[in-house]
C-alpha positions in Angstrom: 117.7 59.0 128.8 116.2 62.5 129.9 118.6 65.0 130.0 118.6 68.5 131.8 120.6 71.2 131.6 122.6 72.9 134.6 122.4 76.3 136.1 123.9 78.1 133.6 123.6 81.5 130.5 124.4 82.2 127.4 124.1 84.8 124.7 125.6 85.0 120.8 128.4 87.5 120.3 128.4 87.8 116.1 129.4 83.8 115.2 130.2 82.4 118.8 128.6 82.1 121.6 129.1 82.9 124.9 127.9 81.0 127.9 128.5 80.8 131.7 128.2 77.7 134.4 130.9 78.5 137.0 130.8 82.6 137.7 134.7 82.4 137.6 135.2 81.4 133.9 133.2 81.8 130.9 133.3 79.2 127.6 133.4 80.7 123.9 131.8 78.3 122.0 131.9 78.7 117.6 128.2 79.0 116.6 128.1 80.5 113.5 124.7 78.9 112.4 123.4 79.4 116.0 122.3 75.7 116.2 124.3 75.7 119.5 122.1 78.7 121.2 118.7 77.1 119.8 120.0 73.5 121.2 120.3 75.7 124.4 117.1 77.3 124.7 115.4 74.2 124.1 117.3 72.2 126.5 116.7 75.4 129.0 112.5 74.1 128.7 113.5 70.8 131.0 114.2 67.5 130.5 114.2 65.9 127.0 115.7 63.3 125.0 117.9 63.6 122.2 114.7 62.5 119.5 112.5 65.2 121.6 115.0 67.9 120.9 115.6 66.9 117.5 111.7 67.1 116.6 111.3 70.6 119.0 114.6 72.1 116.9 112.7 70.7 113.1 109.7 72.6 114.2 111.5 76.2 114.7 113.4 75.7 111.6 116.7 73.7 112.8 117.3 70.8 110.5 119.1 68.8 113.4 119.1 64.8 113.1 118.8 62.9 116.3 122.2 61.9 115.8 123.4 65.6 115.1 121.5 66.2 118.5 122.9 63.0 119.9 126.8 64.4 119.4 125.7 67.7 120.9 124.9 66.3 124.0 127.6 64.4 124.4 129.7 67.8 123.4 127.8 69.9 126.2 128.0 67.2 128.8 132.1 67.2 128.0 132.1 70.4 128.9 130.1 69.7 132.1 126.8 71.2 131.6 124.3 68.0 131.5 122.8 65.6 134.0 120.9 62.6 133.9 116.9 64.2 135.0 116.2 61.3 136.8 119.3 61.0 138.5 119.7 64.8 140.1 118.1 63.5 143.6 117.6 60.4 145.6 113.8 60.6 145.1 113.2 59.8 148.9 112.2 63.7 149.8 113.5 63.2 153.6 117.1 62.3 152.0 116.9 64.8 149.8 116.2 67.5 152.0 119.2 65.9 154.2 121.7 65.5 151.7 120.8 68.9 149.3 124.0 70.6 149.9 126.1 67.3 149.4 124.3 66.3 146.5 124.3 70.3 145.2 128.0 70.3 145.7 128.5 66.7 144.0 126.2 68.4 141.1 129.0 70.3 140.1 131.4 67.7 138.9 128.4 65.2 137.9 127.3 64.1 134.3 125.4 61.7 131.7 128.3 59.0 132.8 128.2 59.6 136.8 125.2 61.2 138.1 125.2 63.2 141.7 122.7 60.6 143.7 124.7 57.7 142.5 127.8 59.5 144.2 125.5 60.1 146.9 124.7 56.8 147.0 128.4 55.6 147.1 128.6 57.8 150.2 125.6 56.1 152.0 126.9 52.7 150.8 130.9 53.9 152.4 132.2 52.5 155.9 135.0 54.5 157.0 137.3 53.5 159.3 138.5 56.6 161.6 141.4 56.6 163.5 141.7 58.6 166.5 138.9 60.9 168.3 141.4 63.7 168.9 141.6 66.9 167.3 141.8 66.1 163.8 140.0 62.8 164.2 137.4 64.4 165.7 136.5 66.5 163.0 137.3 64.6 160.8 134.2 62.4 162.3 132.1 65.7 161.7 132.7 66.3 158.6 132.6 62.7 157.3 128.9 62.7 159.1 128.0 65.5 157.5 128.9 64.4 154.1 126.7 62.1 154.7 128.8 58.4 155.0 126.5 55.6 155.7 128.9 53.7 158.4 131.5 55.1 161.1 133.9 52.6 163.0 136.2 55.3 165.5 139.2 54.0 167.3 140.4 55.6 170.3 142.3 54.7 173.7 142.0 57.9 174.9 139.5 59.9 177.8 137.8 63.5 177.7 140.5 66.3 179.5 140.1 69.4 179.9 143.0 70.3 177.3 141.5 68.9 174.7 138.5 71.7 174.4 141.0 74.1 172.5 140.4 71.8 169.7 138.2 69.4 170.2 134.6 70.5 169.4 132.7 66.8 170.0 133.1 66.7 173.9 131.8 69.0 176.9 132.2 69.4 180.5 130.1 66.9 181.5 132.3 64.7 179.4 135.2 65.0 181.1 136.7 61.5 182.1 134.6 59.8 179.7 135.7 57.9 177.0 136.0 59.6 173.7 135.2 57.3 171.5 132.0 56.3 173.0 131.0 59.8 173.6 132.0 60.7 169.6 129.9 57.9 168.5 127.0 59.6 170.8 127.5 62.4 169.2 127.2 60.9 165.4 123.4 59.0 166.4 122.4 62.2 168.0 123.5 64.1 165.0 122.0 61.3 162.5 120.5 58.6 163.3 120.7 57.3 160.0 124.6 56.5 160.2 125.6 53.1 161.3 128.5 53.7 164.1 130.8 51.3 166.3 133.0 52.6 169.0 136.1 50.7 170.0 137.8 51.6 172.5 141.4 50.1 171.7 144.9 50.8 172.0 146.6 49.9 168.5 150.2 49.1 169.5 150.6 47.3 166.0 149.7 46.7 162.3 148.1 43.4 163.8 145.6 45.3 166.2 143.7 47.0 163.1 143.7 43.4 161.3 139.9 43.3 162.6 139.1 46.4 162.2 139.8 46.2 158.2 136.7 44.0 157.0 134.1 45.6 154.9 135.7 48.9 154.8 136.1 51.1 152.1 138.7 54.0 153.4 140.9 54.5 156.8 141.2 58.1 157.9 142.9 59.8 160.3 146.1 58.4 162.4 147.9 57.3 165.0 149.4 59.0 168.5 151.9 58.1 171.3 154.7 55.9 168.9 157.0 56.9 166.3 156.0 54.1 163.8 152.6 54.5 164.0 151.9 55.6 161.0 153.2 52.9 159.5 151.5 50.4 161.3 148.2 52.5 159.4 150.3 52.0 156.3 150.8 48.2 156.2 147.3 47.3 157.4 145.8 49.8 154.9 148.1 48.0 152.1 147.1 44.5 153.1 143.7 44.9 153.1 143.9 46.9 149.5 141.9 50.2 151.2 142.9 53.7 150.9 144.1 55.3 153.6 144.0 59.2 153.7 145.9 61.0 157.3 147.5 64.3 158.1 149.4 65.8 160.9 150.8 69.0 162.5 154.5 69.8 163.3 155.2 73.4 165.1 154.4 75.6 162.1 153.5 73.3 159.3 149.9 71.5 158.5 150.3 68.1 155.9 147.6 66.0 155.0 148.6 63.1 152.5 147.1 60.0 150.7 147.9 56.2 150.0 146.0 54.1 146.7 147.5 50.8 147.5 148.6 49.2 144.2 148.6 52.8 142.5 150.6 55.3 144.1 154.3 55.4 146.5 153.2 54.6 150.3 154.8 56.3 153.6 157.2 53.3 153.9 158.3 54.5 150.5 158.9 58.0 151.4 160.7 57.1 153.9 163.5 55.6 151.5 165.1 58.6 150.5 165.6 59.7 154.3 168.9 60.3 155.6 170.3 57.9 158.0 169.6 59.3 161.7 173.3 56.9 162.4 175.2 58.8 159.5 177.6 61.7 160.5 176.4 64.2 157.8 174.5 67.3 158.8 171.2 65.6 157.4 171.5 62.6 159.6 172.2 64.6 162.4 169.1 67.1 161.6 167.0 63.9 161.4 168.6 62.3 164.6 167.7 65.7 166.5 164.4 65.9 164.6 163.3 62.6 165.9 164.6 63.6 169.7 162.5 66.3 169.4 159.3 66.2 172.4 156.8 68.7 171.0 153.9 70.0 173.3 150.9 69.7 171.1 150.3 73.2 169.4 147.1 72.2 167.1 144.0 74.8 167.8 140.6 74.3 166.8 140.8 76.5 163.2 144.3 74.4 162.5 141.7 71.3 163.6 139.2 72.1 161.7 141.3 72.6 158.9 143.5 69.6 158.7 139.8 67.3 159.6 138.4 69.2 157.0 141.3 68.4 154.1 141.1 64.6 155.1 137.8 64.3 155.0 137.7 66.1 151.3 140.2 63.8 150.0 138.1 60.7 151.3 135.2 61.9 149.7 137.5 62.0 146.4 138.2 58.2 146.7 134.8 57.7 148.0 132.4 59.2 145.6 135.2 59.2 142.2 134.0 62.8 141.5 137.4 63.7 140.9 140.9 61.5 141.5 142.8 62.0 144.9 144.7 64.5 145.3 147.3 64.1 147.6 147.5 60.3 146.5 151.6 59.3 147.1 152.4 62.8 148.4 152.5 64.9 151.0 150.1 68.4 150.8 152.2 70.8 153.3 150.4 73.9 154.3 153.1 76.4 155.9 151.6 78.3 158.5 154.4 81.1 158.1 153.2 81.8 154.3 149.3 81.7 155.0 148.6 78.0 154.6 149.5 77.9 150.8 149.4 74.2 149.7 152.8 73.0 148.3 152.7 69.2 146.8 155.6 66.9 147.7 155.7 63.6 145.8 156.6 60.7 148.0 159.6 58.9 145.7 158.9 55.9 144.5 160.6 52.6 145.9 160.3 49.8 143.8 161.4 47.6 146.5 159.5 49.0 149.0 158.5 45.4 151.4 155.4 47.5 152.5 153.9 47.9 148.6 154.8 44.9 147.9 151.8 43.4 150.4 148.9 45.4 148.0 146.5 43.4 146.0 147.0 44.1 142.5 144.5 46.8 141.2 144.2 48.4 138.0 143.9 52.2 136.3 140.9 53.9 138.4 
């Protein structure tokens, strides 16, 4: 393998060395011989392999075996700082150009092991299934184009109003009346051709109404409106079929986005065990009685939108790509509105006798 070295500097400081990759930290490495820096600079020339460097390294004085260079790499690309050469881009210069930013961005958390274009090419290979084409699905259906996933199947029931512009950045007048989620799957083949999309205009009014919609797919995003146990309709059809499932939500002042592994992490049946009874004559069962009477007017605007489309769509591309491990996986992410949208984690509790888990195919450790 040809190695290359990221974007990155350096410079010895008496026996260490000092070097810089991400602007908001810096790594002091021990280099009292200075082989480290000369490794550096030679690795700084462009791609090489580990007997290339070894021979460059003899030939400016460096007594470095192949092997000694072998266990440096590996050091270095622990530390983030290598990639594959022949694995930074797609080598198809139109797809490169179209997914530079994706695959600049993936560069950041790629190495020897994973490389960016083959988590590019997970994305390209993905089928999403994307539940609603309302104001968070709809972005989310932006952003997940934009990332560059290969196949789109959108589910809505719903039709283009005039309310829905406050939010809702897919639709325009002239789409008033129509349906949304054959105008949002105009929108994706105007916007790239390239991405495989299905419209299907459905009303879900049970777990068994997605049972179709499940083959092939790789993640379910998005959720649910119009009935209280909606979401866990999403939950047991995403558990069944084994497929992640990644939705959010907004209540009068608080955003939450959260995540389901099935077979790995709690699921929203589960947090719903430790609930207080909406029947039981405490002060919690009445605040959850009253909090499920409640009949809130939608409040979500197009930044509060963007930002709860944007936040699922991120943690897809987490289970998508593998370039870093869900975050929100068996929690809830709450984002306070009243405190500047600072993200507070909430573990769902675990139910080992939750009926809903119990329907997950056995997987093991990602």
């Amino acid at each position: 393998m040809r190695v290359v070295l990221k974007e990155c500097a350096w410079e010895s400081l008496g026996e260490d060395l000092v070097l810089v990759h991400d602007p908001r930290e810096a790594l002091t490495l021990a280099d009292p011989g200075g082989q480290v820096a000369a490794l550096l600079d030679e690795l700084a020339k462009g791609p090489a392999t580990a007997a290339g460097l070894s021979a460059a390294l003899r030939a400016r004085g460096v007594e470095l075996s192949e092997d000694d260079v072998a266990d440096g790499l590996d050091g270095l690309d622990s530390l983030g700082l290598l990639e594959d050469a022949g694995e930074r881009w797609l080598g198809d210069p139109e797809a490169d150009e179209r997914h530079f930013s994706t695959m600049t961005f993936l560069g950041a958390f790629s190495g020897l092991r994973v490389s960016r274009a083959e988590m590019m090419r997970r994305l390209r290979r993905s089928h999403v299934l994307v539940l609603g084409a309302g104001g968070g699905g709809s972005s989310i259906v932006q952003s997940l184009a934009g990332l560059g996933v290969g196949r789109l199947t959108i589910v809505d029931r719903d039709d283009v109003a005039p309310r829905n512009f406050a939010r809702q950045f897919l639709y325009r007048h002239a789409d008033i009346g129509r349906s949304k989620v054959e105008r949002a799957a105009e929108w994706v083949r105007e916007y790239d051709p390239a991405i495989e999309v299905r419209a299907v205009d459905r009303w879900i009014a049970g777990p068994e109404d997605l049972k179709d919609l499940t083959d092939g797919v790789d993640l379910i995003a998005g959720g649910l409106d119009g009935e209280p146990g909606a979401h866990l309709w999403v939950n047991e059809a995403a558990l069944r079929a084994g497929i992640p499932l990644v939705g959010g939500g907004m209540g009068r002042t608080q955003l939450m986005y959260c995540s389901v592994d099935p077979g790995r992490s709690p699921c929203l049946l589960c947090d719903e065990s430790d609930r207080p009874d909406p029947r039981s004559p405490t002060s919690g069962g009445v605040a959850q009685r009253l909090s499920q009477g409640l009949q809130l007017n939608n409040a979500l605007i197009g930044p509060i939108a963007a930002q709860m489309g944007s936040l699922i769509a991120y943690e897809a591309l987490r289970y998508l790509t593998g370039f870093e491990p869900p975050r929100a996986a068996g929690a809830r992410v709450m984002l306070d509105l009243r405190t500047g949208l600072v993200p507070v984690w909430e573990p769902f509790p675990a139910d080992p006798g939750c009926p809903a888990c119990a329907l997950a195919p056995r997987r093991g450790t990602p």
